[in-house]
MARDO-544223 format. One line per field, with one value per residue: y, z, x of N, C-alpha, C in turn. Coordinates in pm, whole numbers, plus 50000, padded with zeros to 5 digits. Layout:
n_yy = c(Y ...)
n_zz = c(Z ...)
n_xx = c(X ...)
ca_yy = c(Y ...)
ca_zz = c(Z ...)
ca_xx = c(X ...)
c_yy = c(Y ...)
c_zz = c(Z ...)
c_xx = c(X ...)
***
This chain:
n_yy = c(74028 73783 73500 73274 73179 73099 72827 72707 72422 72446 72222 71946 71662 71335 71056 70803 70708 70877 70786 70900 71130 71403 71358 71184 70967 70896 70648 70739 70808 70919 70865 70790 71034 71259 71377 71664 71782 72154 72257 72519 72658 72754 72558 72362 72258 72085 71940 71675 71543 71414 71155 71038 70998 70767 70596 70551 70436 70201 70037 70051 70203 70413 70387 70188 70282 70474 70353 70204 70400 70526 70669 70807 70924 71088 71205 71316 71555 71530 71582 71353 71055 71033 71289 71407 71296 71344 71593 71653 71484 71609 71846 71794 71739 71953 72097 72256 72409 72484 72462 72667 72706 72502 72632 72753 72513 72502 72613 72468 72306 72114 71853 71785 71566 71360 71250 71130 71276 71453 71738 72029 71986 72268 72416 72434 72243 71977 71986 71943 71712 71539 71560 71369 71157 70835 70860 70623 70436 70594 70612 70333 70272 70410 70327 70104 70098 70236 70006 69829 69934 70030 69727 69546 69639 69580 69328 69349 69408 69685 69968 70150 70452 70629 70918 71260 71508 71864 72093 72392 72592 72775 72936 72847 72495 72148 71935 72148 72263 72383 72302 72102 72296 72409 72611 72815 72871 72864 72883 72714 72357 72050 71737 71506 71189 71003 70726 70632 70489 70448 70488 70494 70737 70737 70767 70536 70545 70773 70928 71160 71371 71532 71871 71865 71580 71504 71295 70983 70775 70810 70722 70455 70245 70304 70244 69948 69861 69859 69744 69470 69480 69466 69209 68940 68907 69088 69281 69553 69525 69757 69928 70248 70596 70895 71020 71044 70817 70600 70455 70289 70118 70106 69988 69774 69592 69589 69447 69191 69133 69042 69257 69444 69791 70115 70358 70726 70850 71000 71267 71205 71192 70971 70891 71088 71020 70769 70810 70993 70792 70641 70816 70767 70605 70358 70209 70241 70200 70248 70390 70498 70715 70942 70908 70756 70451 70320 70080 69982 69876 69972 70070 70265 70482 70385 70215 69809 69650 69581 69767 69749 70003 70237 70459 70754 70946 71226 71134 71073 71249 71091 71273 71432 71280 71195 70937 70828 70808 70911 71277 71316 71592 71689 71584 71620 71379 71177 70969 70645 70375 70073 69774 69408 69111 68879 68848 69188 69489 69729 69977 70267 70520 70850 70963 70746 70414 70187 69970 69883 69790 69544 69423 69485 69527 69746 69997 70343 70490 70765 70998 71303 71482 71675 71740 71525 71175 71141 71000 71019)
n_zz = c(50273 50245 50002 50039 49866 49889 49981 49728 49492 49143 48994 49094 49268 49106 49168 49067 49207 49153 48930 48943 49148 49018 48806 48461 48231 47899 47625 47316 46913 46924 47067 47473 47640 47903 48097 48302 48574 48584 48877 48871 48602 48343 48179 47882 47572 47435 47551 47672 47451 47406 47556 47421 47176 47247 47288 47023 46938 47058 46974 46751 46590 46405 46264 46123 45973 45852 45647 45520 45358 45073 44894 44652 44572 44335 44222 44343 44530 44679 44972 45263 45311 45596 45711 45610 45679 45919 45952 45908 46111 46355 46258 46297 46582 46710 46640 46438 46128 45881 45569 45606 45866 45958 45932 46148 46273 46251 46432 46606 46749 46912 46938 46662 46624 46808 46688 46478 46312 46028 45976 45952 45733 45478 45419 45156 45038 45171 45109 44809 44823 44946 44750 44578 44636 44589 44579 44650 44696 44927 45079 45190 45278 45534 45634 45738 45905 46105 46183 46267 46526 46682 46624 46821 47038 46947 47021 47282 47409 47232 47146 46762 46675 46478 46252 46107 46019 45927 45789 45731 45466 45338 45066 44741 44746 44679 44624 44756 44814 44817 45047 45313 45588 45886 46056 45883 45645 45310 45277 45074 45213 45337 45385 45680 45740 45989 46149 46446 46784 47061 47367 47360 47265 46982 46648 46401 46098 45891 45651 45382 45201 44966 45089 44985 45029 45279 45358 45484 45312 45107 45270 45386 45257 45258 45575 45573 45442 45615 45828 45716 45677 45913 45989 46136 46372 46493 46513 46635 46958 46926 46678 46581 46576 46468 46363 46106 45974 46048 45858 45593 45437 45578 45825 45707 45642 45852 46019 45832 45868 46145 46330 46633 46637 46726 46657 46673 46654 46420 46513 46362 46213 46310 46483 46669 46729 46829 47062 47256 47309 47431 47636 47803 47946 48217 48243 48278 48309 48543 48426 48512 48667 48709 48478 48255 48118 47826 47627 47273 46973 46633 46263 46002 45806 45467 45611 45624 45788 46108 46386 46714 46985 47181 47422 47586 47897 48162 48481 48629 48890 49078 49127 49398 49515 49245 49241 49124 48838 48547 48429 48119 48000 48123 48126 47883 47591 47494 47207 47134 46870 46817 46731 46755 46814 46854 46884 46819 46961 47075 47304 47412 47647 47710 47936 48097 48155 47976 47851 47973 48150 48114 47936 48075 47884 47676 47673 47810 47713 47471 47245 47270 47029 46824 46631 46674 46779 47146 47388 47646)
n_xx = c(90615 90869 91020 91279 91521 91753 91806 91691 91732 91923 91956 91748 91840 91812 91608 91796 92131 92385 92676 92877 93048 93097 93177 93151 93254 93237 93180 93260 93237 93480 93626 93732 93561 93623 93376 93232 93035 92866 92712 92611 92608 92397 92144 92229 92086 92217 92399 92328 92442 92650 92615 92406 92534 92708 92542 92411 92650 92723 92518 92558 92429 92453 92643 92567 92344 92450 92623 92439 92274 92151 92365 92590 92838 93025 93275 93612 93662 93445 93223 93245 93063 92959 92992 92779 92595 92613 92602 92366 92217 92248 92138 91864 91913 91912 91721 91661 91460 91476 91720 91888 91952 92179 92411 92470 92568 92817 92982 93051 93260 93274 93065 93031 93315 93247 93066 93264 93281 93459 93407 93151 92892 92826 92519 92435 92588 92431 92169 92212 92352 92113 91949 92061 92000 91755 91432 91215 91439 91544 91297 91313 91530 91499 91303 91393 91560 91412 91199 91359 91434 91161 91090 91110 90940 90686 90622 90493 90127 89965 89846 89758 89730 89581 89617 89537 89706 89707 89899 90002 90139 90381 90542 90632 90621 90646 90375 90177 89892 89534 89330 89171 89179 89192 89252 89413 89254 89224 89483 89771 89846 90023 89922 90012 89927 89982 90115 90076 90231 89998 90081 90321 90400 90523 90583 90543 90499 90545 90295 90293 90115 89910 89712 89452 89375 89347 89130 89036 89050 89272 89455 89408 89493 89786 89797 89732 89919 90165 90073 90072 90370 90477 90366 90160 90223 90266 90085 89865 89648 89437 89214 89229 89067 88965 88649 88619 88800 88573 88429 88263 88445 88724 88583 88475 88735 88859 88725 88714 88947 89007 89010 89076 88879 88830 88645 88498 88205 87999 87753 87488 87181 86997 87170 87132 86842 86906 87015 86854 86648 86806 86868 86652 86610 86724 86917 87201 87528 87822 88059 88353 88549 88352 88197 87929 87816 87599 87511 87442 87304 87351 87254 87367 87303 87449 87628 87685 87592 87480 87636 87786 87765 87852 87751 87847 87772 87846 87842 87501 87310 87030 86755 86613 86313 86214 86195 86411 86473 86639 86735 86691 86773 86972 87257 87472 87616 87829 88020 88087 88246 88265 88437 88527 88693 88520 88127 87975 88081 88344 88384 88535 88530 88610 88729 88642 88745 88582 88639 88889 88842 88762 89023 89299 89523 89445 89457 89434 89126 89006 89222 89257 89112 89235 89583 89844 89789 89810 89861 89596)
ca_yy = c(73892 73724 73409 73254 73150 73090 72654 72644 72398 72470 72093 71868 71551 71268 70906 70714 70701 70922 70696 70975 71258 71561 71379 70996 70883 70867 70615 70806 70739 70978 70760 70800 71161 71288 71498 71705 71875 72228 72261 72639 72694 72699 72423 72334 72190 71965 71866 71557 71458 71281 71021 70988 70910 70640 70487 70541 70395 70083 69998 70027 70224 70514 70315 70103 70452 70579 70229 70142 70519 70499 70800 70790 71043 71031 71287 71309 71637 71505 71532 71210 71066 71056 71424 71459 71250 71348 71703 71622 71439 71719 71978 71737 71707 72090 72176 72307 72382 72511 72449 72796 72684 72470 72716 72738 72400 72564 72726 72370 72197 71976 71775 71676 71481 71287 71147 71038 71372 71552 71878 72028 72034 72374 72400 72397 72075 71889 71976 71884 71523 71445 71563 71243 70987 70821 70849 70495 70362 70637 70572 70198 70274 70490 70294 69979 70122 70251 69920 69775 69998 69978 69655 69477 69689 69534 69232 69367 69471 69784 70023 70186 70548 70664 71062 71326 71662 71952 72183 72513 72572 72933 72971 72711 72332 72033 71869 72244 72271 72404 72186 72127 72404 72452 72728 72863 72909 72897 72841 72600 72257 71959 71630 71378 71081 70950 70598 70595 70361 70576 70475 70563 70843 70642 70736 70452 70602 70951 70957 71320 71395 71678 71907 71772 71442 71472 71207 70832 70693 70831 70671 70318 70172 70294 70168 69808 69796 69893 69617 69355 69474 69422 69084 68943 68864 69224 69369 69581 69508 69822 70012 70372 70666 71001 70964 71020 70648 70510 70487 70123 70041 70045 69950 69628 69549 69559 69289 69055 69098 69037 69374 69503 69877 70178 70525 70833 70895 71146 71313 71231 71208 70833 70874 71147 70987 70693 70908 71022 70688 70575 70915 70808 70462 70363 70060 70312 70154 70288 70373 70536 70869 71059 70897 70631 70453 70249 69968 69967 69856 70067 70068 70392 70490 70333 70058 69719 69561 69658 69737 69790 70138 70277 70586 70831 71057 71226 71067 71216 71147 71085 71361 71357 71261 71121 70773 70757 70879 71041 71348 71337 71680 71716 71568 71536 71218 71136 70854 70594 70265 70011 69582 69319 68974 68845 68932 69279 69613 69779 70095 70288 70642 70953 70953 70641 70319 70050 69826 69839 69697 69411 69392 69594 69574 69809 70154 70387 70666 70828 71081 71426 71543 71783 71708 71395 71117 71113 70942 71127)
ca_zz = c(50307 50120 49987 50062 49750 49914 49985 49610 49370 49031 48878 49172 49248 49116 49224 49060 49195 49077 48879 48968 49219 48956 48687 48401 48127 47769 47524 47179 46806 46896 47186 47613 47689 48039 48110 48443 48557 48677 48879 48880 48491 48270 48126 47762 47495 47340 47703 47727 47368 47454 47593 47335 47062 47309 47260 46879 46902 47155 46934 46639 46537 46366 46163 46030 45923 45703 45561 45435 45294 44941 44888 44608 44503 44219 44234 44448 44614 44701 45088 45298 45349 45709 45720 45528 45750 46069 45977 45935 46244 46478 46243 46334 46698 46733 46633 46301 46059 45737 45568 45668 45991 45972 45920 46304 46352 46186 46498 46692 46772 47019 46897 46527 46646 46893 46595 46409 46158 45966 45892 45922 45559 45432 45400 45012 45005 45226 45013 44685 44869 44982 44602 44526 44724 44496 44654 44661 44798 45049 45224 45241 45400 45655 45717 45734 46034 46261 46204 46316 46654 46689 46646 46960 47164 46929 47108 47390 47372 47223 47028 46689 46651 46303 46234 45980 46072 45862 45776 45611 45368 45229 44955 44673 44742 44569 44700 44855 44739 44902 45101 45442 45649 45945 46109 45760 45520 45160 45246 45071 45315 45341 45532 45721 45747 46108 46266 46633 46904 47125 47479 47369 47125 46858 46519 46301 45965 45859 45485 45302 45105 44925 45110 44955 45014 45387 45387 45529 45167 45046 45378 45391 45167 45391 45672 45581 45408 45764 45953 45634 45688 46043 46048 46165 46543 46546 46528 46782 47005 46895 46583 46733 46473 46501 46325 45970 46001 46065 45702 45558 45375 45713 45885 45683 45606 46017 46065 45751 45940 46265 46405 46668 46625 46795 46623 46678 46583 46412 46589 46309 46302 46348 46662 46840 46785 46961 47215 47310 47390 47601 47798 47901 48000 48363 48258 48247 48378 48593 48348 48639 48669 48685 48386 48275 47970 47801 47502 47169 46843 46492 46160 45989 45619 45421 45685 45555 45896 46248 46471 46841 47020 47287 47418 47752 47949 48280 48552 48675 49037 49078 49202 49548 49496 49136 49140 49070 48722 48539 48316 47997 47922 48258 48064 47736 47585 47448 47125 47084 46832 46773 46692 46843 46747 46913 46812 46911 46920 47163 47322 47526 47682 47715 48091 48199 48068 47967 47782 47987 48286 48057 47895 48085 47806 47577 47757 47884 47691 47350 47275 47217 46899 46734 46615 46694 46888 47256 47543 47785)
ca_xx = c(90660 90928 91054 91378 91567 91940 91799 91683 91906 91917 91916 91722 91931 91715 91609 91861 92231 92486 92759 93012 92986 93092 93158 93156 93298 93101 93279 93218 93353 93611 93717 93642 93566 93540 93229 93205 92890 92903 92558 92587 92565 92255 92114 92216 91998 92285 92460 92323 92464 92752 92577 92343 92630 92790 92383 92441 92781 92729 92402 92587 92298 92459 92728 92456 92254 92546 92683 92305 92237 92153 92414 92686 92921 93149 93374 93675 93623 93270 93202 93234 92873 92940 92988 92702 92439 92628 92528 92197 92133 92290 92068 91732 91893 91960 91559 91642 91352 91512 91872 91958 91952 92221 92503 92474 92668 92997 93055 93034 93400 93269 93033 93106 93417 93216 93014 93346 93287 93583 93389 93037 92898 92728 92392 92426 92615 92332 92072 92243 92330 92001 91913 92097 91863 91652 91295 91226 91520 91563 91170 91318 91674 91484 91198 91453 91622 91294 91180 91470 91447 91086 90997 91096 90854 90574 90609 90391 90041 89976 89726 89801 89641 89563 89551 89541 89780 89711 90064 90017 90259 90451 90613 90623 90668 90572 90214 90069 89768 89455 89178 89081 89291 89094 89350 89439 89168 89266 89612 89812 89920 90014 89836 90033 89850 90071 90049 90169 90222 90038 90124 90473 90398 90653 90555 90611 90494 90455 90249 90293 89990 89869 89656 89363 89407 89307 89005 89142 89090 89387 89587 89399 89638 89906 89758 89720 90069 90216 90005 90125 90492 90511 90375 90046 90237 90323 89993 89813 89513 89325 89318 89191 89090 88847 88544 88663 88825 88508 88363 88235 88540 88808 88560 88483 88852 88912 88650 88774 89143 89023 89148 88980 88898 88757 88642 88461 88070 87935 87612 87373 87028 86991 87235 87070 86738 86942 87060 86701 86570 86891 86888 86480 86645 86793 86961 87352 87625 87904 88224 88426 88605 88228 88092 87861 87805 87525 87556 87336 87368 87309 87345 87371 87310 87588 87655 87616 87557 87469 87725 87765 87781 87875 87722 87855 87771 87827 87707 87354 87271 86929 86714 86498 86134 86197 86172 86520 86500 86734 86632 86745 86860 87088 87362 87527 87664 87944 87920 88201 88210 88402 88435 88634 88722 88344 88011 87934 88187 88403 88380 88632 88542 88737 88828 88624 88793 88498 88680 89001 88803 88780 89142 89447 89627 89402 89505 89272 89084 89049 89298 89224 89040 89388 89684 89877 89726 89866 89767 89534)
c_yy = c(73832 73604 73384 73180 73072 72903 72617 72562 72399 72362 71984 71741 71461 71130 70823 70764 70772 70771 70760 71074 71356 71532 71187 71055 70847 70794 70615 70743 70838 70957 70799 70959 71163 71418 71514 71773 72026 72330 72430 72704 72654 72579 72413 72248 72040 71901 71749 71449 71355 71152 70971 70914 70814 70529 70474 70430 70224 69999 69954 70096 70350 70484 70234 70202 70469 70443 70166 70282 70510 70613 70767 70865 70996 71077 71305 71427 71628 71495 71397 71171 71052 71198 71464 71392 71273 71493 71695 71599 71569 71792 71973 71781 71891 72157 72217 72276 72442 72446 72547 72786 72621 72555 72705 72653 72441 72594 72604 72276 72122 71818 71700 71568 71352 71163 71114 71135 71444 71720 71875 72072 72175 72321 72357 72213 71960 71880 71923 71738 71521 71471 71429 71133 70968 70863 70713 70417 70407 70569 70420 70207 70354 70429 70164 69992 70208 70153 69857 69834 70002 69824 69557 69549 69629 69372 69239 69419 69642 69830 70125 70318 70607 70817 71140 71470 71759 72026 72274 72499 72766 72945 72845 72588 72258 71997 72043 72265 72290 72358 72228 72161 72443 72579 72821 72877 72951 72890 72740 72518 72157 71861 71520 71288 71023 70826 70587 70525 70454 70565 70536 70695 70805 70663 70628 70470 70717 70897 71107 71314 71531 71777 71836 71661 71409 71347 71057 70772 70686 70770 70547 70278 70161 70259 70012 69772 69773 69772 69516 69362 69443 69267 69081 68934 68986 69342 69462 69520 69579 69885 70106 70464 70779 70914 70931 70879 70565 70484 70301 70020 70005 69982 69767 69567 69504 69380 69148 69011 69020 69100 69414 69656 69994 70319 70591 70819 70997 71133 71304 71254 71070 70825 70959 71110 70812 70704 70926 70915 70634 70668 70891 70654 70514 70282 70136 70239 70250 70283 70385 70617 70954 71002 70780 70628 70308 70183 69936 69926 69938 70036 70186 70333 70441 70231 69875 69608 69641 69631 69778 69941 70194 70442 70607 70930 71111 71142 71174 71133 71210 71196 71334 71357 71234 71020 70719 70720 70929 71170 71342 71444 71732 71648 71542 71454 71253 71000 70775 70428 70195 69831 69547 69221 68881 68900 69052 69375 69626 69929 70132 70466 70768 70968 70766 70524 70207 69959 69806 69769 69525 69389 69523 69636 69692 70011 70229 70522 70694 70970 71200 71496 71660 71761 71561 71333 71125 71082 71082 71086)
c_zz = c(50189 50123 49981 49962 49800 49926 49899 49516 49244 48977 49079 49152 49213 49171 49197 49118 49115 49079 48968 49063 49090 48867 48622 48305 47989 47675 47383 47044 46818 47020 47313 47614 47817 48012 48257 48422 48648 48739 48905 48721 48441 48184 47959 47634 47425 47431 47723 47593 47317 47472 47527 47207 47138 47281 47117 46853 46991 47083 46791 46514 46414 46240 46059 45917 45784 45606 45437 45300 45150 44875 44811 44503 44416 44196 44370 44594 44687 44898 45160 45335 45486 45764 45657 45622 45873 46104 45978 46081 46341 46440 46322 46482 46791 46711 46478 46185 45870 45736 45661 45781 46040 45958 46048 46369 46324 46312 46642 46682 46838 46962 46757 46554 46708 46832 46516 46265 46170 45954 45953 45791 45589 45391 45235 44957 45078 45147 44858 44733 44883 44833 44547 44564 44658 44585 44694 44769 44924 45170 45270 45284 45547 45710 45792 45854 46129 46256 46284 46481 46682 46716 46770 47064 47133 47008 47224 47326 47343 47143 46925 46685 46530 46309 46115 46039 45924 45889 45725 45578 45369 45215 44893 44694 44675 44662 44737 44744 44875 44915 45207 45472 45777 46076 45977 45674 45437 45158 45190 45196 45241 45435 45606 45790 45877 46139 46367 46703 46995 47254 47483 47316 47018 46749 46458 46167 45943 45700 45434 45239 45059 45036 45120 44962 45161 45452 45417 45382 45095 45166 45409 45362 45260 45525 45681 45520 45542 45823 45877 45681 45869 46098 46162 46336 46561 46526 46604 46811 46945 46786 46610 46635 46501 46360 46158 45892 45981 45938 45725 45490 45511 45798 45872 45705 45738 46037 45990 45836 46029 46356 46477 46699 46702 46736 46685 46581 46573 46452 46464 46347 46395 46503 46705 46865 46926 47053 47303 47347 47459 47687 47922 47968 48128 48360 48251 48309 48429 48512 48416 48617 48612 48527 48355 48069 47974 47616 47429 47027 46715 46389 46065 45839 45576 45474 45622 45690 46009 46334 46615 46896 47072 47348 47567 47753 48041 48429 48592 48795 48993 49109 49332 49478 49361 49089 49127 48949 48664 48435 48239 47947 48017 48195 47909 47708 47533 47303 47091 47025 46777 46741 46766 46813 46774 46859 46917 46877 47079 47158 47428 47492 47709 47847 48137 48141 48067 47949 47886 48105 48221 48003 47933 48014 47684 47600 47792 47775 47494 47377 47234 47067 46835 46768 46598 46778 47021 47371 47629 47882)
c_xx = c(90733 90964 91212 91480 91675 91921 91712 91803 91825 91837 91884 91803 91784 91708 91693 91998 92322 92624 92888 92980 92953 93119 93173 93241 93201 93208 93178 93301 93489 93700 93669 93633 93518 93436 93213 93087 92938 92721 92535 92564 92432 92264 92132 92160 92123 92374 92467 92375 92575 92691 92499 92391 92624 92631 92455 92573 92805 92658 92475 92474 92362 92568 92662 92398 92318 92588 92563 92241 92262 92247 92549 92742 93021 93269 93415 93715 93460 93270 93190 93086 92893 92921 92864 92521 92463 92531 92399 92110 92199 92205 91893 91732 91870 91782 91585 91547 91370 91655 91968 91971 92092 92399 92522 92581 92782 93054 93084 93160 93407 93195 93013 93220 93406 93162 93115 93348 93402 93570 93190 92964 92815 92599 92355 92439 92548 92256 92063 92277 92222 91924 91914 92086 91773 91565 91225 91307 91579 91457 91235 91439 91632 91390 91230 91500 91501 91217 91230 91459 91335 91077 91023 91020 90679 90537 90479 90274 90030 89900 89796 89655 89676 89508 89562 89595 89806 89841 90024 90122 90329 90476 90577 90704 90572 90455 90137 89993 89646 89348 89162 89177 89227 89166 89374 89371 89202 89404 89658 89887 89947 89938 89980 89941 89964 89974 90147 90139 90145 90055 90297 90530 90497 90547 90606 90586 90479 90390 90238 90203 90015 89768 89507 89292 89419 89210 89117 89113 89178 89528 89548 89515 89780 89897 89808 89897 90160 90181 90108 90262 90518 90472 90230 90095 90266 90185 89927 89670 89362 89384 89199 89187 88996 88776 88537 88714 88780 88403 88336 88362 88666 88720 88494 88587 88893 88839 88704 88891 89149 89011 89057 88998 88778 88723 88541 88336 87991 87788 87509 87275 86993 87066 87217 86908 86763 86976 86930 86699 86690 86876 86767 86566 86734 86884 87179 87429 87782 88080 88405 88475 88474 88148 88005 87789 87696 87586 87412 87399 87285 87319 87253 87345 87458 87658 87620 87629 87559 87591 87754 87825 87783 87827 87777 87826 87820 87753 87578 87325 87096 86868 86610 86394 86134 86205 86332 86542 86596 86681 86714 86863 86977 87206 87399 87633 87724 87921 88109 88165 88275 88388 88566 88581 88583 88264 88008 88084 88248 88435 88493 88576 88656 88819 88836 88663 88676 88588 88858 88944 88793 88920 89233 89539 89551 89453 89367 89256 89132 89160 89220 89184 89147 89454 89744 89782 89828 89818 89747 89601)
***
């Protein structure tokens, strides 16, 4: 028995309106280009980049980029800095993960022209320009313009997730050094310390560390500068972290702020002897999507006040002829803990949303325990 292929299409038409039947119009820096589609060829990774300049170029976003670039050559054979950050962004847009990579674009006559470039530089002469970016005044010409594009989405409610992404390293670079590696053992890495929007996945900071230099004490600092630079009306609702996060020092500093925050608890002893006496309890409440969560307050070694605590589990249906009991060891819990601007903390579960039944705008759900944060 076979399948009938001949009333498959390649590229499905989608919900919005075609502008054109077969083909538009993109106005680029190298003036209108037509663009036809031909729905019988394969699909190309850089296809849709026409229309992505005419963004760059409508926004003014890409003229801004190069005019602000701390980048200044002295000599008159010196590459133009447009040629020099155009290549760049095509090498970023293209996937490229070394210089050597970029040799590749040489062979590209379409789209350099589109961005308003003369030439695609060599890999050599990229690396010796971006040589000649202070360090300083580069992080603040780059962080000046994803501000700039960011921050009108802070306007709306939104939660900031705080992580730590291990890199192995190989060969020699500056920072590798060997720590926590938990894929790599004994390899040298690096950490990025990331803060993302995460409903949108929008990084708005990366921090480079050493290897070493995995623990959140070495990324506080960068934390709170971030909140300060954006402005107390541009804050988020939640500030959202695994359990590492949840130490006495962020977790004071949140409360002085205001901020209300949610981490990850480690299974001590103290919280599985608090586990035990909620599992003998009936008093659980209905979290929704199969689970159910109960509300306690703690305070752990090193805590310098009690704070509220959210425990889940599965749900457990009752059993016949027990009263309507639940047994204890028929499920395991879940432990989440957090503060909010009121007395008392805020909890949010992994599927079942507590706290969004109280505020829609908080999102639903921790994210996944590796890597980046990203909404479940």
């Amino acid at each position: 028995m076979g399948t009938d292929l001949s009333e498959w299409v390649a590229h499905p038409l989608g919900e919005q309106p075609e502008v054109e039947e077969w083909s538009t119009v993109a106005d680029t820096f190298a003036g209108r280009v037509h663009i036809e589609w031909d729905t019988t060829a394969p699909v190309t990774p850089l296809g849709q980049l026409p229309f992505f300049i005419e963004y760059l170029k409508q926004g003014g976003l890409f003229d801004g980029w190069v005019a602000d670039c701390p980048l200044l050559f002295t000599s008159p054979n010196a590459p133009r800095k447009r040629d020099v950050l155009g290549t760049l962004l095509l090498s970023v847009l293209a996937g490229h993960r070394r210089y050597a990579h970029v040799t590749a674009l040489r062979c590209d006559a379409v789209n350099p022209p589109l961005l308003g470039m003369s030439k695609v530089v060599s890999e050599d002469a990229l690396r010796r320009a971006l040589a000649k970016i202070d360090e300083t005044a580069g992080m603040q010409w780059l962080q000046k313009h994803l501000d700039y594009c960011v921050r009108p989405l802070l306007d709306e409610p939104w939660v900031l997730d705080v992580d730590a992404t291990i890199k192995p390293l190989y060969g020699h670079q500056e920072g590798a050094v060997v720590g926590y590696n938990p894929r790599k053992p004994g390899r040298p890495s690096h950490c990025y310390h990331t803060y993302m929007l995460s409903d949108l996945r929008l990084v708005l900071r990366v921090e480079v560390r050493p290897g070493n230099q995995h623990n959140p004490k070495h990324a506080a600092a960068g934390l709170w500068s971030l909140l300060a630079q954006l402005g107390r009306e541009h804050w988020p609702r939640l500030l959202r972290g695994d359990a590492e996060w949840g130490n006495e020092g962020v977790m004071t500093r949140a409360e002085q702020e205001g901020l209300p925050y949610l981490f990850r608890l480690r299974a001590t002893a103290n919280v599985k002897r608090a586990l035990e006496r909620a599992m003998a309890e009936r008093d659980w409440s209905d979290a929704g999507q199969g689970w159910q969560g109960k509300e306690t307050t703690l305070r752990l070694m090193g805590w310098s006040r009690q704070r509220r605590v959210v425990l889940l589990r599965p749900s457990v249906q009752s059993p016949a002829g027990a009263g309507g009991s639940h047994r204890p060891r028929a499920a395991a819990a879940r432990f989440r803990r957090g503060a909010r601007r009121q007395a008392g903390g805020l909890g949010i579960c992994r599927l079942g949303d507590v706290a969004g039944q109280r505020n829609p705008h908080l999102g639903p759900a921790l994210p996944r325990p590796c890597g980046l944060r990203e909404r479940v």
